[in-house]
C-alpha positions in Angstrom: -9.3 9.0 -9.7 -9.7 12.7 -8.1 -12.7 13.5 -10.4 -14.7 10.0 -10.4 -14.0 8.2 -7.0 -13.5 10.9 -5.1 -9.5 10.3 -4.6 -7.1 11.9 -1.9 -3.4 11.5 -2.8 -2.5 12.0 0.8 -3.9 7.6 1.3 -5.7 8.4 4.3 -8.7 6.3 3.7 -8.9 2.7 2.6 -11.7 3.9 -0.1 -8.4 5.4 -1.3 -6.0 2.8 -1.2 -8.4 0.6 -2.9 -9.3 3.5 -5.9 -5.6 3.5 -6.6 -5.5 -0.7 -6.2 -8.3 -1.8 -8.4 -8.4 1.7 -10.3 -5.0 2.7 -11.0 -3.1 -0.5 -11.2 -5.3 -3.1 -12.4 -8.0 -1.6 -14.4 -5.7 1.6 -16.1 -2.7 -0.5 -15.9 -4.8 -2.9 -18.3 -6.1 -0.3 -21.0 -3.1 0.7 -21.2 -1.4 -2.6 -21.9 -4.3 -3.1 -24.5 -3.4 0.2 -26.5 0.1 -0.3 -26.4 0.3 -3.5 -27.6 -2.5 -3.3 -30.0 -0.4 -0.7 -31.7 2.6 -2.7 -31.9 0.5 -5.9 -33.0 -1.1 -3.6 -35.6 1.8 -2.3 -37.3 3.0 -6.1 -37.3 5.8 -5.7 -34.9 4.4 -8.0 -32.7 3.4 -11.9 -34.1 -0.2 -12.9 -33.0 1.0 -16.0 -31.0 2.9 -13.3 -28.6 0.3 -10.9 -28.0 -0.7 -12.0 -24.9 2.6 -12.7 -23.2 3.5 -9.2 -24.0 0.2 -8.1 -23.1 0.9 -9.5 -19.7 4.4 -8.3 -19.6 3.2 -4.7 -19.8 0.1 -5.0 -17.5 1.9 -6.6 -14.8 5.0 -4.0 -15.4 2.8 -1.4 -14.9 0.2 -2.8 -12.5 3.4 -3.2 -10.2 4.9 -0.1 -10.9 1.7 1.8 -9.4 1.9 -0.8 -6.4 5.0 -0.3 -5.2 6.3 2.7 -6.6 3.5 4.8 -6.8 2.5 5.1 -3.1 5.6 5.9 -1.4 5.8 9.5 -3.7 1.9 9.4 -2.3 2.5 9.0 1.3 5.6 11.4 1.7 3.9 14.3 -0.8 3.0 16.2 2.6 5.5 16.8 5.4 6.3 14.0 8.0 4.7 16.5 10.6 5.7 16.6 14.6 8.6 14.7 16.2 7.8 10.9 17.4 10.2 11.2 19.6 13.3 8.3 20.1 11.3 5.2 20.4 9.2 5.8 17.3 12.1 5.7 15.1 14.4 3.2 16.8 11.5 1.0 15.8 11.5 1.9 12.5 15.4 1.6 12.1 14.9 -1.4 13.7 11.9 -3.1 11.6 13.7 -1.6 8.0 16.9 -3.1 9.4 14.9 -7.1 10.4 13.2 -6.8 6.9 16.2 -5.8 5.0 18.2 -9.2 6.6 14.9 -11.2 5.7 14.7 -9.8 2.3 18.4 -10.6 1.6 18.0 -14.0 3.7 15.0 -15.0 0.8 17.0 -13.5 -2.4 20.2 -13.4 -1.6 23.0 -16.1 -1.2 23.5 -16.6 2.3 22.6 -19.6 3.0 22.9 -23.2 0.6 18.7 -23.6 1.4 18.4 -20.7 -1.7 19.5 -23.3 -3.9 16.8 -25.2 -3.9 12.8 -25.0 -4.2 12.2 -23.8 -1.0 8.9 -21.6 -0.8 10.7 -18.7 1.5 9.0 -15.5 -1.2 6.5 -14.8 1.4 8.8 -14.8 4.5 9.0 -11.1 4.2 5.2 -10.3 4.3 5.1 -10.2 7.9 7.4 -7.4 8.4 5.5 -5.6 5.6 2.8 -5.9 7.7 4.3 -5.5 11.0 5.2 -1.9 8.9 1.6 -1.1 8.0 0.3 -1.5 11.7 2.6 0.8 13.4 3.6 3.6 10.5 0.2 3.1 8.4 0.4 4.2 5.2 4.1 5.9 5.1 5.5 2.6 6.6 3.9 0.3 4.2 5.1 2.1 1.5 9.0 2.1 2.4 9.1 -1.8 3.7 7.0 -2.6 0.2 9.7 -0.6 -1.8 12.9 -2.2 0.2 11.2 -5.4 -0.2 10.6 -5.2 -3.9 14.2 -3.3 -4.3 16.0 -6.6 -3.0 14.0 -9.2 -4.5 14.7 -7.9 -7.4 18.4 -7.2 -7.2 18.8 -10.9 -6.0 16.4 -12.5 -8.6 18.3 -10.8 -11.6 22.0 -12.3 -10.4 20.6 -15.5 -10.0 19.1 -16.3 -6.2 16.3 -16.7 -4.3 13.2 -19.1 -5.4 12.4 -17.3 -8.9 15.4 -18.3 -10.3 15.3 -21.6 -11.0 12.5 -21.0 -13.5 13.3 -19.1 -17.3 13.9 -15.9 -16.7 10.7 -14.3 -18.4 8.6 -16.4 -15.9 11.1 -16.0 -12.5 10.8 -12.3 -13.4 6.4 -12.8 -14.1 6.0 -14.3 -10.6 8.5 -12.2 -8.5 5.9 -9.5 -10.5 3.2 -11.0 -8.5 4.9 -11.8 -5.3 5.3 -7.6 -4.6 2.4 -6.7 -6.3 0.2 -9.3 -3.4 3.0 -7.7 -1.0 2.4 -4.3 -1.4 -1.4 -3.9 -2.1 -1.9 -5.8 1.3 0.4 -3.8 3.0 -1.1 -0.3 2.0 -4.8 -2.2 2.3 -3.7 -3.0 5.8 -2.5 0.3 6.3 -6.2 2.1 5.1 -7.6 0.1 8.1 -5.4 0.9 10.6 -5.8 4.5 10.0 -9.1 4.3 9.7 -9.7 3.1 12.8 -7.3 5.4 14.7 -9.4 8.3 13.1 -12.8 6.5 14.3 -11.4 6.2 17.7 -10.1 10.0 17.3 -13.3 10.8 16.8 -15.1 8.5 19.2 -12.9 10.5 22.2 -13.7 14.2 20.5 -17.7 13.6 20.3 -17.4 12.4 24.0 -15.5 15.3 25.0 -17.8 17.6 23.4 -21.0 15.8 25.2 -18.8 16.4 28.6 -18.4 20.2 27.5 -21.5 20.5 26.5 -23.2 19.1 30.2 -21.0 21.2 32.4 -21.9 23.8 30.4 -23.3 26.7 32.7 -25.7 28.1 29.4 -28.2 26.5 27.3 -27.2 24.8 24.2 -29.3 23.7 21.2 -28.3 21.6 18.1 -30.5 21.2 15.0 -30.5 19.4 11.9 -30.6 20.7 8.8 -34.4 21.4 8.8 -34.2 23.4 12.2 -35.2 20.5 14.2 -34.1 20.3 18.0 -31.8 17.0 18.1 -29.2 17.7 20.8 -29.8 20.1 24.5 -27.8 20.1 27.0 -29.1 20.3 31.1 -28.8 24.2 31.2 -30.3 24.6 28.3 -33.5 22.0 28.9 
């Protein structure tokens, strides 16, 4: 990824989020499947009529793995930087603490609804992105993780709407449900900061044409090739 597209690990751009998406989890995630299981078919440890569930077993694993897991090591491999101050993380206590009790509402058995085929998976989703829009990348990261962490304990003892189905295909689809979760989280997150820095930079090239007209001395800009592109009044 950092020597063909180009990748920062830090996630700041959405070009980024959607190298390590289509890149790193589905197309890697699927050569490697490929190899592995190739091997294993090869050396006749696998029957032919499984290949492919296995094959999906292990794409999906790992395709998941890069999803969820992947970017929260990303987002926190710098320092947090400068204070928020108290608001800024009374809302994230606060939005961790709503998504947890969601989470555990969906997969958990507090209520008789989870006993039935109730489509609650995606209840979550809206915290994930509630997450994305005000923390960006960082906050996606953590909700998609918790998220994922819960659905998962809950699913393996037996609640929540995967398990009603076999366990290999409650397990399959609860694969899919975080995978969805998390990649439009973080994809979410890419826009938001992208348009905070475009704004950013909107207010800096604005200040700089301010600074440059009250300028008392004459200011040229050129291009590349010398040309005259930018003056300010002093210097006209």
């Amino acid at each position: 990824l950092r020597r063909y597209a180009d990748f920062q690990v830090q996630l700041a751009r959405l070009r980024d989020i959607v190298s390590l998406i289509v890149v790193g989890a589905l197309l890697c995630r699927a050569l490697s499947a490929t190899l592995a299981v190739s091997v294993l078919w090869l050396g006749g440890m696998v029957p032919a009529g499984e290949f492919g569930t296995l094959w999906l077993n292990r794409w999906l694993g790992g395709a998941v793995g890069v999803l969820v897991v992947t970017p929260f090591f990303l987002a926190f491999i710098e320092p947090v930087g400068r204070s928020r101050g108290a608001k800024w993380y009374a809302e994230a206590l606060v939005l961790l603490l709503i998504l947890a009790t969601v989470s555990a509402f969906v997969f958990m058995p507090l209520t008789p609804l989870l006993y039935a085929h109730y489509p609650l998976a995606f209840a979550p989703l809206p915290f994930v992105i509630w997450a994305a829009m005000r923390f960006e990348v960082r906050g996606a990261a953590v909700a998609s993780l918790l998220l994922a962490a819960v659905s998962l304990l809950g699913t393996l003892n037996g609640y929540g709407p995967f398990a009603f189905f076999p366990r290999h295909e409650g397990m399959l689809l609860l694969a899919v449900l975080n995978g969805i979760v998390a990649a439009t989280g973080m994809v979410v997150a890419g826009a938001v900061t992208e348009m905070k820095h475009e704004r950013s930079l909107r207010l800096g090239l604005e200040l700089l044409r301010q600074v440059l007209e009250l300028l008392p001395v004459g200011v040229w800009m050129t291009d590349s090739h010398g040309r005259i592109v930018r003056s300010n009044p002093a210097g006209r």
